[in-house]
Structure formats: C-alpha cells, structure tokens
mmCIF file as gemmi writes it, N, C-alpha and C atoms, coordinates in Angstrom:
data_model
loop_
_atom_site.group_PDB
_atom_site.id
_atom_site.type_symbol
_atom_site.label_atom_id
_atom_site.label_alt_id
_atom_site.label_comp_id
_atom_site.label_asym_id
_atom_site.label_entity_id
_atom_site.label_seq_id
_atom_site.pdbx_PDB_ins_code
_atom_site.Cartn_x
_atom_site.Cartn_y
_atom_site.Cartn_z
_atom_site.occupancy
_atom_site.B_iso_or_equiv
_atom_site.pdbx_formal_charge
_atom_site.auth_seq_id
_atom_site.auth_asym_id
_atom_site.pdbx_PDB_model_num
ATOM 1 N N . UNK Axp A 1 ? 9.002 8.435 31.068 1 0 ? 1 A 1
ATOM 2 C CA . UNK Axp A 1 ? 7.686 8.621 30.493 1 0 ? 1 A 1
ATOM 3 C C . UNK Axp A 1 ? 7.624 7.882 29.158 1 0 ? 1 A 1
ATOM 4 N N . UNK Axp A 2 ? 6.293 7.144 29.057 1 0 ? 2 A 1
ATOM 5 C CA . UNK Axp A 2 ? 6.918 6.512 27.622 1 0 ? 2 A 1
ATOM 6 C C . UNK Axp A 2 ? 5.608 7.254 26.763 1 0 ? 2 A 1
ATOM 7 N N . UNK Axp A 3 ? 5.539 6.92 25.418 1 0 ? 3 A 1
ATOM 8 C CA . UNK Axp A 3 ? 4.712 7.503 24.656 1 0 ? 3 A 1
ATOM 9 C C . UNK Axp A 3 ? 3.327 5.994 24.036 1 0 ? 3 A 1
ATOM 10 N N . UNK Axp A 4 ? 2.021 6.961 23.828 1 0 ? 4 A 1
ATOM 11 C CA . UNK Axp A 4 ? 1.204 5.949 23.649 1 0 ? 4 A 1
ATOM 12 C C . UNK Axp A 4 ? 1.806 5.26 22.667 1 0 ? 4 A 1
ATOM 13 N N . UNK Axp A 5 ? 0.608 4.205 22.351 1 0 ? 5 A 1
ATOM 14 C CA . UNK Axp A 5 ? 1.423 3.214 21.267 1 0 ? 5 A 1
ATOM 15 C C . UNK Axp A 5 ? 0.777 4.114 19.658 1 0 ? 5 A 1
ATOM 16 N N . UNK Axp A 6 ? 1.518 3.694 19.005 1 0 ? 6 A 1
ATOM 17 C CA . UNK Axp A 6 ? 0.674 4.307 17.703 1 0 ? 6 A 1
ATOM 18 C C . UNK Axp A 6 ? -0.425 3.721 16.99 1 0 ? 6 A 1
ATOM 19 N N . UNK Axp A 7 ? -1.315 4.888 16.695 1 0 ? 7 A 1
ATOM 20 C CA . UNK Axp A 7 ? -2.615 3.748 15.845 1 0 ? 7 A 1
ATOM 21 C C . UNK Axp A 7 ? -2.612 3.149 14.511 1 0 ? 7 A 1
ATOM 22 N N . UNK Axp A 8 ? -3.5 2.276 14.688 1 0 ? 8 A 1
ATOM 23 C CA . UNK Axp A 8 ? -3.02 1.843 13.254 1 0 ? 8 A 1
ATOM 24 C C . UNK Axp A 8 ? -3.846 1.94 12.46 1 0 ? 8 A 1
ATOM 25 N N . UNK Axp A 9 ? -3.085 2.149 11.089 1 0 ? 9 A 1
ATOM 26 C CA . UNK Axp A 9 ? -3.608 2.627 10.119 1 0 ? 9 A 1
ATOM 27 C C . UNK Axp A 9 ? -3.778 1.638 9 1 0 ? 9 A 1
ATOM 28 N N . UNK Axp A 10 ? -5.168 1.598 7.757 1 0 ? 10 A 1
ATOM 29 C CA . UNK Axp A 10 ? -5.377 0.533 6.75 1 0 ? 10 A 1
ATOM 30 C C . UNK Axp A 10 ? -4.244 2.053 5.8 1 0 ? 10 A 1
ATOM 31 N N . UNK Axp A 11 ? -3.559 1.697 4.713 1 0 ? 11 A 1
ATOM 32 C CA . UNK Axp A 11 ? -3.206 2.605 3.844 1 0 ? 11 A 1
ATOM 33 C C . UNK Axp A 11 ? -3.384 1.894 2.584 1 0 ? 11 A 1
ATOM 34 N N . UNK Axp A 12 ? -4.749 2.265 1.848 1 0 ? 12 A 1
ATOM 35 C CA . UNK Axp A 12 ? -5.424 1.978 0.721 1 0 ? 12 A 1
ATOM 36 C C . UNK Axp A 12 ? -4.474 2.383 -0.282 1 0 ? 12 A 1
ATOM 37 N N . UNK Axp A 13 ? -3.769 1.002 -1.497 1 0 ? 13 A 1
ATOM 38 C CA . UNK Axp A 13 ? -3.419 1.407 -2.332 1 0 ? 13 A 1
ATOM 39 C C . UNK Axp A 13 ? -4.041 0.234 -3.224 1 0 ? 13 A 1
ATOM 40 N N . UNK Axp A 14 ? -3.407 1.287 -4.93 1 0 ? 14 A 1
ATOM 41 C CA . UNK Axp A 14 ? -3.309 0.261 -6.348 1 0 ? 14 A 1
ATOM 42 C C . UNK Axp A 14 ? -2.439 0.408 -7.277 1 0 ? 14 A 1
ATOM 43 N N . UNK Axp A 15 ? -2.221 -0.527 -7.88 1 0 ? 15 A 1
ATOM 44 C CA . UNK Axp A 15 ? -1.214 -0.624 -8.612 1 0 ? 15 A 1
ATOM 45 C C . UNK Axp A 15 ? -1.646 -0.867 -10.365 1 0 ? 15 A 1
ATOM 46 N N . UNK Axp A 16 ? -1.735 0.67 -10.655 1 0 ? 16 A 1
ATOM 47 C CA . UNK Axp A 16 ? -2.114 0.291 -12.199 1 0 ? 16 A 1
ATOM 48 C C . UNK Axp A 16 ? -1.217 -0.285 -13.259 1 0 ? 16 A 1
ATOM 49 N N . UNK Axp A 17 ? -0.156 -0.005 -12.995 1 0 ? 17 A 1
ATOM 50 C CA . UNK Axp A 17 ? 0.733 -0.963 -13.276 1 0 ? 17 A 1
ATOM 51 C C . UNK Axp A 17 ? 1.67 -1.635 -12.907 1 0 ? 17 A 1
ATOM 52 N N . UNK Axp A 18 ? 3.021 -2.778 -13.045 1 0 ? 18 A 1
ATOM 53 C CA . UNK Axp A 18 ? 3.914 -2.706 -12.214 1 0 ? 18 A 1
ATOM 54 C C . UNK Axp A 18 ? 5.124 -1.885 -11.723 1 0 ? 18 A 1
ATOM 55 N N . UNK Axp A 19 ? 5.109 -0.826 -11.555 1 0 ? 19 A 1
ATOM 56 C CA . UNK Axp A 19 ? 6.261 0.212 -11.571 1 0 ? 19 A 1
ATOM 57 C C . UNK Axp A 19 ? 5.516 0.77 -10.666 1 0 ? 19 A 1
ATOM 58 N N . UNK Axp A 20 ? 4.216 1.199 -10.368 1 0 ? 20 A 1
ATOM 59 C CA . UNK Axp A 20 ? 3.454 2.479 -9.509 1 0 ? 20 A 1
ATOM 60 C C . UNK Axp A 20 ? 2.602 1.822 -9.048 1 0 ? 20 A 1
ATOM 61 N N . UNK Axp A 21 ? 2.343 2.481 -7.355 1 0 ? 21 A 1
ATOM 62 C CA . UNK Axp A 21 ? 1.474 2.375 -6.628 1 0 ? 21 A 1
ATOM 63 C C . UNK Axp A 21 ? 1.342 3.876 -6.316 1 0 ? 21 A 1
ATOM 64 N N . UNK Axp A 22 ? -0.327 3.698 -6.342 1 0 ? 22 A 1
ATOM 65 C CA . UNK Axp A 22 ? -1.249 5.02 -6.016 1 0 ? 22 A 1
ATOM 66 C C . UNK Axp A 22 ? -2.106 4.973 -4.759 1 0 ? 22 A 1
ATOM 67 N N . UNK Axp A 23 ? -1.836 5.676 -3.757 1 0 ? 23 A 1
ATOM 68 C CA . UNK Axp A 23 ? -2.217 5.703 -2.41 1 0 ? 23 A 1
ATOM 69 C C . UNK Axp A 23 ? -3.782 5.875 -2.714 1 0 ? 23 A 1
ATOM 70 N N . UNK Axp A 24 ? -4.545 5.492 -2.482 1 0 ? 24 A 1
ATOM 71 C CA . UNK Axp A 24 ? -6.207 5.844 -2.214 1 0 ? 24 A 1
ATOM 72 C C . UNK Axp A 24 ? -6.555 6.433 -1.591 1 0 ? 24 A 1
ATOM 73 N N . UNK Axp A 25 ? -6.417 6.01 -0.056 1 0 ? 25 A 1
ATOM 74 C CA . UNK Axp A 25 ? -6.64 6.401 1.483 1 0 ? 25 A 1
ATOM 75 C C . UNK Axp A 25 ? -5.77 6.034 2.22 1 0 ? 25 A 1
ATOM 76 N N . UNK Axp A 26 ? -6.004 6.693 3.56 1 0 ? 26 A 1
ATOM 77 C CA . UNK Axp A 26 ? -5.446 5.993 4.971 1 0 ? 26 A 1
ATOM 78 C C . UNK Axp A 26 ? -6.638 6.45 5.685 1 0 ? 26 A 1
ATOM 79 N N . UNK Axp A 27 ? -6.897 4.878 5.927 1 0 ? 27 A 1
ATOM 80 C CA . UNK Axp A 27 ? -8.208 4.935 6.786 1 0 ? 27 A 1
ATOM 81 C C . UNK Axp A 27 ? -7.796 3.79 8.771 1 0 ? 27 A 1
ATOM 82 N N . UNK Axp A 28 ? -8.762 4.768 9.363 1 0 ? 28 A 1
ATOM 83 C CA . UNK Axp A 28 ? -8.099 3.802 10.9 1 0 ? 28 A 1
ATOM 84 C C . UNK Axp A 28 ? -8.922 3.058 10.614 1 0 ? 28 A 1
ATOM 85 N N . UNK Axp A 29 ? -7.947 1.567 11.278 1 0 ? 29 A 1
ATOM 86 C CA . UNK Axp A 29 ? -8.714 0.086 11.29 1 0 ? 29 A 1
ATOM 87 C C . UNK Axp A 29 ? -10.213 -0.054 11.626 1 0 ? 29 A 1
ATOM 88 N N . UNK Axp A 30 ? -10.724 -0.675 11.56 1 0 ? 30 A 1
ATOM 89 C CA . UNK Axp A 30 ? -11.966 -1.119 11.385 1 0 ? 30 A 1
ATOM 90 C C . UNK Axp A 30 ? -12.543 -1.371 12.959 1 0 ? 30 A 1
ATOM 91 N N . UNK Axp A 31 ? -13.212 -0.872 13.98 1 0 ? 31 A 1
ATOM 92 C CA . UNK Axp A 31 ? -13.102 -0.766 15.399 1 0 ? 31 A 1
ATOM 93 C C . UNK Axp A 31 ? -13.365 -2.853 15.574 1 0 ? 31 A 1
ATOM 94 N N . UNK Axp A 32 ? -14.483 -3.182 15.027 1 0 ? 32 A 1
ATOM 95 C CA . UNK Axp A 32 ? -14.75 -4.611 15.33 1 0 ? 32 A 1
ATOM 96 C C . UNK Axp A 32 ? -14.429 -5.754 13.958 1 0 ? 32 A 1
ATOM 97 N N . UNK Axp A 33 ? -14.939 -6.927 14.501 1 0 ? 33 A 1
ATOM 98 C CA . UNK Axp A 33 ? -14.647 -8.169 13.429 1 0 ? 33 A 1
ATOM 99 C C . UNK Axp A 33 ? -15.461 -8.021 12.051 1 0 ? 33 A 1
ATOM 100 N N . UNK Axp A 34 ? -16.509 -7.303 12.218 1 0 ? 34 A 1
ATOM 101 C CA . UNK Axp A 34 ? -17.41 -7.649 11.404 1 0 ? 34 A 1
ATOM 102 C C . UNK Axp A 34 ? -17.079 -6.413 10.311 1 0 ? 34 A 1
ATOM 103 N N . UNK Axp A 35 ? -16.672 -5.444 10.957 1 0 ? 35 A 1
ATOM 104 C CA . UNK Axp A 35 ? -16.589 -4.437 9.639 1 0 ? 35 A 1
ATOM 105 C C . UNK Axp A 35 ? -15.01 -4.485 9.381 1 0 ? 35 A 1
ATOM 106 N N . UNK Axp A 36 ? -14.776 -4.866 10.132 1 0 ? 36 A 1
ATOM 107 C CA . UNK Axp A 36 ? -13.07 -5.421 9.191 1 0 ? 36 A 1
ATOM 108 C C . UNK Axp A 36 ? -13.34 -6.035 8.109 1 0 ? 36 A 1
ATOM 109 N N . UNK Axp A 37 ? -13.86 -7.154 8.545 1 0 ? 37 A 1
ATOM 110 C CA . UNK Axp A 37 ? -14.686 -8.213 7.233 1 0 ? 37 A 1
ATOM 111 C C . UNK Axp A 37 ? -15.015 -7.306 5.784 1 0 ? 37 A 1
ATOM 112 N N . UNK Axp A 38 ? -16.39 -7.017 6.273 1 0 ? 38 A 1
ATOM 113 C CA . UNK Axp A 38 ? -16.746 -5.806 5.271 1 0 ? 38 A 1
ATOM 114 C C . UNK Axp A 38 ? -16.234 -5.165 4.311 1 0 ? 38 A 1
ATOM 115 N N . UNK Axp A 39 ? -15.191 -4.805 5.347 1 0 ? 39 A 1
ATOM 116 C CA . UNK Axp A 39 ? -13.717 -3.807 4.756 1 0 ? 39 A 1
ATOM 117 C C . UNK Axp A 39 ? -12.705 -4.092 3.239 1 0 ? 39 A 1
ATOM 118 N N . UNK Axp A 40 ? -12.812 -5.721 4.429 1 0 ? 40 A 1
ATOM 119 C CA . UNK Axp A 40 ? -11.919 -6.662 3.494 1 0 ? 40 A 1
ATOM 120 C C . UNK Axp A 40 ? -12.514 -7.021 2.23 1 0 ? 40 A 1
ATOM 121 N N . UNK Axp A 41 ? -13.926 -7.361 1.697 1 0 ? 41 A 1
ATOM 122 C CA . UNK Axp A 41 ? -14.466 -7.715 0.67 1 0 ? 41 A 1
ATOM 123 C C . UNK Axp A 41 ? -14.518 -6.823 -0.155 1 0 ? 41 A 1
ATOM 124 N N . UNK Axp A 42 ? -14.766 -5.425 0.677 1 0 ? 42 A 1
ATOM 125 C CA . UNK Axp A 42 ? -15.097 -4.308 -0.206 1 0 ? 42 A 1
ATOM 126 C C . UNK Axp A 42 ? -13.172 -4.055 -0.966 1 0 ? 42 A 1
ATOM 127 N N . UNK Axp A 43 ? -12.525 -4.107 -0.441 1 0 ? 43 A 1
ATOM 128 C CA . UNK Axp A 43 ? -10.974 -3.725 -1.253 1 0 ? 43 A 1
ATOM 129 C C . UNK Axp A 43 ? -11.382 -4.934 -2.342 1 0 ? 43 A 1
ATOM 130 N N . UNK Axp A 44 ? -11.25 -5.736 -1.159 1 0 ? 44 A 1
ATOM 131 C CA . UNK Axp A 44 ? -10.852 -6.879 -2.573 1 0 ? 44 A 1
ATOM 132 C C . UNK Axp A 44 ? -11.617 -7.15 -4.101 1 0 ? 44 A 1
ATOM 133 N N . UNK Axp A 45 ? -13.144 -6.699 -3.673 1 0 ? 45 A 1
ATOM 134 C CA . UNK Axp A 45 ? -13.776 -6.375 -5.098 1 0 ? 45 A 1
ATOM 135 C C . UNK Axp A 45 ? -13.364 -5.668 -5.513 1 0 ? 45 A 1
ATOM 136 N N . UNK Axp A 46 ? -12.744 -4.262 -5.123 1 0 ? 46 A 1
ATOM 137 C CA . UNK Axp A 46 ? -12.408 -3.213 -6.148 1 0 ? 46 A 1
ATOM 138 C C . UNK Axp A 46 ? -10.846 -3.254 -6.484 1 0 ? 46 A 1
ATOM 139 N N . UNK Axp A 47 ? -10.527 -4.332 -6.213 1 0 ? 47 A 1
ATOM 140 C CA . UNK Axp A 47 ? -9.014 -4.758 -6.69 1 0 ? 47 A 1
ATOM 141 C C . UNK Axp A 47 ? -8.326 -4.089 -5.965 1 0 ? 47 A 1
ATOM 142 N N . UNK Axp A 48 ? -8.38 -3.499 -4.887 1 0 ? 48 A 1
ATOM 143 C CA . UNK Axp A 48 ? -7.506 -2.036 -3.657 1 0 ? 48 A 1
ATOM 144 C C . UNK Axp A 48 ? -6.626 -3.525 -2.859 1 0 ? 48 A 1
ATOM 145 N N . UNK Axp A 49 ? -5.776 -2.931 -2.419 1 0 ? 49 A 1
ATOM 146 C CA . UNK Axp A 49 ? -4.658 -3.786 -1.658 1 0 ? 49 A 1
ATOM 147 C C . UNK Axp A 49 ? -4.437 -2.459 -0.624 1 0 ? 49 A 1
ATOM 148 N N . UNK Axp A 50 ? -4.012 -3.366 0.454 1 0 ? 50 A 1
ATOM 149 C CA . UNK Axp A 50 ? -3.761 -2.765 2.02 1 0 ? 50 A 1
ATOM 150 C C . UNK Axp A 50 ? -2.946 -2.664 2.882 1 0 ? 50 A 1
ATOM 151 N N . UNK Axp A 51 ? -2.308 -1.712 2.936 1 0 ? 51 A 1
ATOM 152 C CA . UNK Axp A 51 ? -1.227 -2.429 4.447 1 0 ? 51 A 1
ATOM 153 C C . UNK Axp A 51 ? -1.87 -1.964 5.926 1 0 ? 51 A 1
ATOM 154 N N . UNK Axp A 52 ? -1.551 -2.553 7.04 1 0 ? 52 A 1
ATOM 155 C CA . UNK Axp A 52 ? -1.691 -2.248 7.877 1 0 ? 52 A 1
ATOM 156 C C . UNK Axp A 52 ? -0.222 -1.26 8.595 1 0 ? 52 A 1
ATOM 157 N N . UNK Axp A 53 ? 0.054 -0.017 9.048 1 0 ? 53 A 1
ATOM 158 C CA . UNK Axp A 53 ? 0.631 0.503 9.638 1 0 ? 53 A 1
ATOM 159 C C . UNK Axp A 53 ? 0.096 1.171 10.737 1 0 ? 53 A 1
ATOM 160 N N . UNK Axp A 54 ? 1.039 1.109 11.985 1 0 ? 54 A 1
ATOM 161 C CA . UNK Axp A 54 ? 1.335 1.365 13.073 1 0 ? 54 A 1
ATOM 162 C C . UNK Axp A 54 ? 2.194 3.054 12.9 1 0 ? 54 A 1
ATOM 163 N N . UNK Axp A 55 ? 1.624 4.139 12.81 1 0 ? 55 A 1
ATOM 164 C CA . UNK Axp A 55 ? 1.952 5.286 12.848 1 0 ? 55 A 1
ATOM 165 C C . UNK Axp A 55 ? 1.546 6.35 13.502 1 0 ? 55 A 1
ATOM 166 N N . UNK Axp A 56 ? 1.799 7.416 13.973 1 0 ? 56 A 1
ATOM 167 C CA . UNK Axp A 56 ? 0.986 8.23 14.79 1 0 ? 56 A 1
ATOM 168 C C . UNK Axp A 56 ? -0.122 9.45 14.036 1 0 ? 56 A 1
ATOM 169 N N . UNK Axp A 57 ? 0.442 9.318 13.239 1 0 ? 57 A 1
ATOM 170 C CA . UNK Axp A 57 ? -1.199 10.147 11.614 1 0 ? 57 A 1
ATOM 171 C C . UNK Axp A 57 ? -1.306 9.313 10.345 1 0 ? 57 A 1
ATOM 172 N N . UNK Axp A 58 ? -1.979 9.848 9.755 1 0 ? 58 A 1
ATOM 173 C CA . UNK Axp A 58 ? -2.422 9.515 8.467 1 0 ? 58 A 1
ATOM 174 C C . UNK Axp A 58 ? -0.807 9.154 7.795 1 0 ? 58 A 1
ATOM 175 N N . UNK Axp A 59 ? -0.839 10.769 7.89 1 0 ? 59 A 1
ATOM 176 C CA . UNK Axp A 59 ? 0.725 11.122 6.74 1 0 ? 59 A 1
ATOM 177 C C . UNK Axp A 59 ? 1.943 9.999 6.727 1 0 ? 59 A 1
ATOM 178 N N . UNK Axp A 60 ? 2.37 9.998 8.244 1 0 ? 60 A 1
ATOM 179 C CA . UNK Axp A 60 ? 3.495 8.818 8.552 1 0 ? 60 A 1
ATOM 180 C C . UNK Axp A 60 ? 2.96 7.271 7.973 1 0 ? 60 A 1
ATOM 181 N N . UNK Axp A 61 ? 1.751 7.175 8.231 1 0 ? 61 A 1
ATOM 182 C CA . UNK Axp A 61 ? 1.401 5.744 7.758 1 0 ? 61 A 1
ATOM 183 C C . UNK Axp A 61 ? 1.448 6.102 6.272 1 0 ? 61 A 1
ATOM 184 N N . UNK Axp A 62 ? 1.06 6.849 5.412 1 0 ? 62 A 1
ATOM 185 C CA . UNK Axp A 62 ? 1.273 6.713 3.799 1 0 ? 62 A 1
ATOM 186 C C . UNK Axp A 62 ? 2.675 6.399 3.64 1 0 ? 62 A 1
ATOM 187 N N . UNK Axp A 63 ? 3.221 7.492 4.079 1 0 ? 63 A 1
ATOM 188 C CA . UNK Axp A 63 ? 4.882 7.673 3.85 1 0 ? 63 A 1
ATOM 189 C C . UNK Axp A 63 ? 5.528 5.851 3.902 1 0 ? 63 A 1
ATOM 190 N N . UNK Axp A 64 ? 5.43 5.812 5.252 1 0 ? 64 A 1
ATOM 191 C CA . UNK Axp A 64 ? 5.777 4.246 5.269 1 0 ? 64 A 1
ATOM 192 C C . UNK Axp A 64 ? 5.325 2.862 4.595 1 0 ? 64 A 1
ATOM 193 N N . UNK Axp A 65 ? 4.03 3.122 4.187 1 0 ? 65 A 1
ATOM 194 C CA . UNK Axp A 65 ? 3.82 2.192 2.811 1 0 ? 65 A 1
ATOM 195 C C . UNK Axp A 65 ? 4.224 2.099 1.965 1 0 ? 65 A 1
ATOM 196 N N . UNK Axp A 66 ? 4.309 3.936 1.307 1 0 ? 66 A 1
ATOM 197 C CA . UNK Axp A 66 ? 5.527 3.965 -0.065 1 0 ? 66 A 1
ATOM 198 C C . UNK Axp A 66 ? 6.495 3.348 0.401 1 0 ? 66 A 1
ATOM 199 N N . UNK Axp A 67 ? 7.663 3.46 1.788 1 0 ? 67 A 1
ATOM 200 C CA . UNK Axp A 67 ? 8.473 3.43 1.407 1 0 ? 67 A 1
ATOM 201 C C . UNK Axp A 67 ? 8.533 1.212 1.511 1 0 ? 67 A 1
ATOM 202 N N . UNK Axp A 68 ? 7.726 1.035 2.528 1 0 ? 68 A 1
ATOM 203 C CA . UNK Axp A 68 ? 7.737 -0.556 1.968 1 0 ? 68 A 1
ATOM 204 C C . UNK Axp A 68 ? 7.324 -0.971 0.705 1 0 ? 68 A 1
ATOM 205 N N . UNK Axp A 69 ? 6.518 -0.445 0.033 1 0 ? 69 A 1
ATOM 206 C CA . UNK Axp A 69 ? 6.48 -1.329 -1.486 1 0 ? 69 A 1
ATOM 207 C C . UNK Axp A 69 ? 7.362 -0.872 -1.878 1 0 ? 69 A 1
ATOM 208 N N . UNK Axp A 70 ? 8.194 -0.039 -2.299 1 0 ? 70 A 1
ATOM 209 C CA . UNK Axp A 70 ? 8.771 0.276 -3.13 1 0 ? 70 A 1
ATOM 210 C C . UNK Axp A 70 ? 10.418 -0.655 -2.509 1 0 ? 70 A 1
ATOM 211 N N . UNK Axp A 71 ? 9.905 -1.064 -1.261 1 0 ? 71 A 1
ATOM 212 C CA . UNK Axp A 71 ? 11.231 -2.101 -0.875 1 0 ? 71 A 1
ATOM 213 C C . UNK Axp A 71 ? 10.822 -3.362 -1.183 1 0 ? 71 A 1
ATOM 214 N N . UNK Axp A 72 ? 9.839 -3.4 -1.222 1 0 ? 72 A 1
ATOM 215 C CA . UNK Axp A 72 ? 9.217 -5.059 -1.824 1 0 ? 72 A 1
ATOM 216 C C . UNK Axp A 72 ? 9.567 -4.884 -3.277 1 0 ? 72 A 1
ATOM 217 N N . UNK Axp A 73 ? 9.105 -3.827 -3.881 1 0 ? 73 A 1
ATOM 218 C CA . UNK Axp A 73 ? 9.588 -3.551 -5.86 1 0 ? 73 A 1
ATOM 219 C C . UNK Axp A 73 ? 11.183 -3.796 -5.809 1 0 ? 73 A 1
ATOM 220 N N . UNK Axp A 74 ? 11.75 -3.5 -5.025 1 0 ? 74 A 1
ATOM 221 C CA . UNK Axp A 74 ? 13.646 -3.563 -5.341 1 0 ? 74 A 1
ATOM 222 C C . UNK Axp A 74 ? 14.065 -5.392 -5.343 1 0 ? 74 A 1
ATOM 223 N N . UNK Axp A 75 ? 13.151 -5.509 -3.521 1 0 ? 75 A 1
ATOM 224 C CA . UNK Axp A 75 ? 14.25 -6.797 -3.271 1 0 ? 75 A 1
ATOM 225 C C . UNK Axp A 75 ? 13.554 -8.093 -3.599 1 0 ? 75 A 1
ATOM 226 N N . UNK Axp A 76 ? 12.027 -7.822 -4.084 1 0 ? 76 A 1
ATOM 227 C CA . UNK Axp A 76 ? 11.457 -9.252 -4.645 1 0 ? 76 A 1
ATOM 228 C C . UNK Axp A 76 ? 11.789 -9.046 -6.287 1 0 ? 76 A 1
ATOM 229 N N . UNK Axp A 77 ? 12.411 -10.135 -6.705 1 0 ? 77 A 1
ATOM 230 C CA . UNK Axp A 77 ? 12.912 -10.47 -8.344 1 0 ? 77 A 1
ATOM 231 C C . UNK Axp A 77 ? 11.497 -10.486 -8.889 1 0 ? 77 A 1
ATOM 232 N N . UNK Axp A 78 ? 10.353 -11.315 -8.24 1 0 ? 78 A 1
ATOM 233 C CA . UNK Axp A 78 ? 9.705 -10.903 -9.451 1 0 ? 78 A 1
ATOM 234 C C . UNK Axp A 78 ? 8.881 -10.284 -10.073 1 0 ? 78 A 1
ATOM 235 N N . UNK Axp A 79 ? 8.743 -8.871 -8.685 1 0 ? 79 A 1
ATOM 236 C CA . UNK Axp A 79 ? 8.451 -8.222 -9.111 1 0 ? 79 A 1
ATOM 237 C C . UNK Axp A 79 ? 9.525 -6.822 -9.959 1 0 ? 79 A 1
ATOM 238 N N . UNK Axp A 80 ? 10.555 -6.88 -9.352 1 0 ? 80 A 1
ATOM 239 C CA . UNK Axp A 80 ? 11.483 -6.516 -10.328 1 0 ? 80 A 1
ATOM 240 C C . UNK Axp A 80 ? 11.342 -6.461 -11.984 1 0 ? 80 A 1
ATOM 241 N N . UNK Axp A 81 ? 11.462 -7.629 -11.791 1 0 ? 81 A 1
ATOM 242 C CA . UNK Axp A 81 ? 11.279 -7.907 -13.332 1 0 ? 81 A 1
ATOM 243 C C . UNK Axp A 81 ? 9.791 -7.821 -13.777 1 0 ? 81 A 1
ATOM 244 N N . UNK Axp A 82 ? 8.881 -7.638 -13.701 1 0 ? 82 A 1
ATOM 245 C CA . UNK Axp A 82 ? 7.417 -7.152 -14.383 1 0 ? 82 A 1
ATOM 246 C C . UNK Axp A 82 ? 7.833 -5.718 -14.368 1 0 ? 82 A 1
ATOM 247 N N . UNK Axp A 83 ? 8.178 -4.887 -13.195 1 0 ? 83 A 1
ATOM 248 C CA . UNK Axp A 83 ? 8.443 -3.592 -13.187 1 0 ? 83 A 1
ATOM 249 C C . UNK Axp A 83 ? 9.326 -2.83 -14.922 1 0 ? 83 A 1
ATOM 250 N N . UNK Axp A 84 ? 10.661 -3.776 -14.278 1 0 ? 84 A 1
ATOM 251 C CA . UNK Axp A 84 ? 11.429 -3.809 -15.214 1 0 ? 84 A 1
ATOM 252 C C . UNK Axp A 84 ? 11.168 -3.591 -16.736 1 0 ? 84 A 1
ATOM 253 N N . UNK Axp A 85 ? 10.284 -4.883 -17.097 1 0 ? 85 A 1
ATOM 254 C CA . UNK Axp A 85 ? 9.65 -5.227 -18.42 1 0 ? 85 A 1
ATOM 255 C C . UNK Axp A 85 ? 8.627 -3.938 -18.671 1 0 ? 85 A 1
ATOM 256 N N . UNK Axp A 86 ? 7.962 -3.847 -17.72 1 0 ? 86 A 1
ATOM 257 C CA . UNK Axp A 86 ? 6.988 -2.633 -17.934 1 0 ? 86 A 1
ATOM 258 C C . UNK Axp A 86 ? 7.29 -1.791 -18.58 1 0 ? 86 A 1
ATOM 259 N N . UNK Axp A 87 ? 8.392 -1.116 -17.78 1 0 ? 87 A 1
ATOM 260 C CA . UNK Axp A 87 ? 8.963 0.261 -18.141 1 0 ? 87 A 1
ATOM 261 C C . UNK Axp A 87 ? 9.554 -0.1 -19.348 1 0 ? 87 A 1
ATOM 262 N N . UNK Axp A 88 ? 10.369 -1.281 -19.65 1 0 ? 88 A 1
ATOM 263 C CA . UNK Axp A 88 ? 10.987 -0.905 -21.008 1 0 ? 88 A 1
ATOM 264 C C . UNK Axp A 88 ? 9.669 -1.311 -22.129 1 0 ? 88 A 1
ATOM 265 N N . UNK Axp A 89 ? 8.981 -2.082 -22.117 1 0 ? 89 A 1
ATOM 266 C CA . UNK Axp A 89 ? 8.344 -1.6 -22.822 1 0 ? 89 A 1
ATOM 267 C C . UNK Axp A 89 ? 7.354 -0.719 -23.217 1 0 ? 89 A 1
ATOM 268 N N . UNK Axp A 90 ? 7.43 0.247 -22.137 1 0 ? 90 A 1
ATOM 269 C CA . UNK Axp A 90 ? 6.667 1.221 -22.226 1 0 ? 90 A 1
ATOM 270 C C . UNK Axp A 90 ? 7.406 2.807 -22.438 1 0 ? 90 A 1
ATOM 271 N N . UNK Axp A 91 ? 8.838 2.96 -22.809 1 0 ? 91 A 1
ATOM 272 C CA . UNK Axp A 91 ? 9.881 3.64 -23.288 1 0 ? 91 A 1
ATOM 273 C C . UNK Axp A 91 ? 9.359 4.046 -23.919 1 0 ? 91 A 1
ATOM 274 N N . UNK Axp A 92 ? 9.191 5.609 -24.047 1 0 ? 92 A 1
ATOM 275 C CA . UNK Axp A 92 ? 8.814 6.44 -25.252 1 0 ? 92 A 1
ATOM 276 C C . UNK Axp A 92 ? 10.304 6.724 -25.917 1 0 ? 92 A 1
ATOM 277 N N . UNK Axp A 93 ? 10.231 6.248 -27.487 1 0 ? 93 A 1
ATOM 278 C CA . UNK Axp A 93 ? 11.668 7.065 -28.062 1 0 ? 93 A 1
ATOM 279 C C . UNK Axp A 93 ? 11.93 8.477 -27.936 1 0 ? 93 A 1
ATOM 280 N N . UNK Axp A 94 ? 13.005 8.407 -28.528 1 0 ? 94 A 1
ATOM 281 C CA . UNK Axp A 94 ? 13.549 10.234 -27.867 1 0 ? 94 A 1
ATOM 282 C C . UNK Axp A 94 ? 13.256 11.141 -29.218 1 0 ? 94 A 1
C-alpha cells in the first residue's frame, strides 16, 4: 500500500535580520498560474520570501523550512558571516 503524495506547502517567511527568520504563514500552493503569479508579486512587494515544501500539514512544512534555512545559515559562508557580524555587533555587555 503506498501513501498519497504530500501537499505542498508555500511557508511564508522574513528575515529581520541576519541571524532570524520569522515564519509568517504556511499557505497551500496557489491551485492555478495566475494566482501563483499574484502570489508571487504580492511576497515580493512585502519583502516575504518562500519555500515551497512537500509535507503532509502545515506544521511539518514550517518545521522543515526552519530546519533548511537554518542549514543554508551554517553551510553558506556568506551568510555566515552577516549572521556572524550581526550578532557580534549586536552583543549586549554583561
């Protein structure tokens, strides 16, 4: 027996700075071309970034976005380093 395929999910995030991303939504894809479109202009004016995941709810598709950016924050250098810089200069003394 096999299992359906999973749906996929947009998982609305932003990044107010480089260290954090803040989930928005998880919204299901867009049924046709035209409001994908739509979709797409509307993030991109409001500065929102997107992944597409393949999960069986909402929840699993967030989960798995965190856990890919935060693998894109480790193994891309440059974002590393903005992260990096961020945080130290944003160190509160003790």
């Amino acid at each position: 027996m096999t299992s359906p395929p999973a749906r996929q999910w947009w998982v609305i995030y932003r990044e107010p700075n480089p260290a954090q991303m803040d989930i928005v939504a998880v919204e299901a894809l867009p049924e046709d071309d035209t409001a994908h479109d739509k979709r797409c202009a509307e993030l991109e004016t409001s500065g929102q970034l997107a992944y597409v995941i393949a999960a069986p709810d909402q929840d699993a598709a967030a989960e798995t976005a965190g856990r890919i950016w935060a693998e894109e924050l480790i193994t891309n250098p440059a974002r590393h380093a903005a992260a990096e810089a961020y945080l130290a200069a944003n160190q509160r003394p003790n």
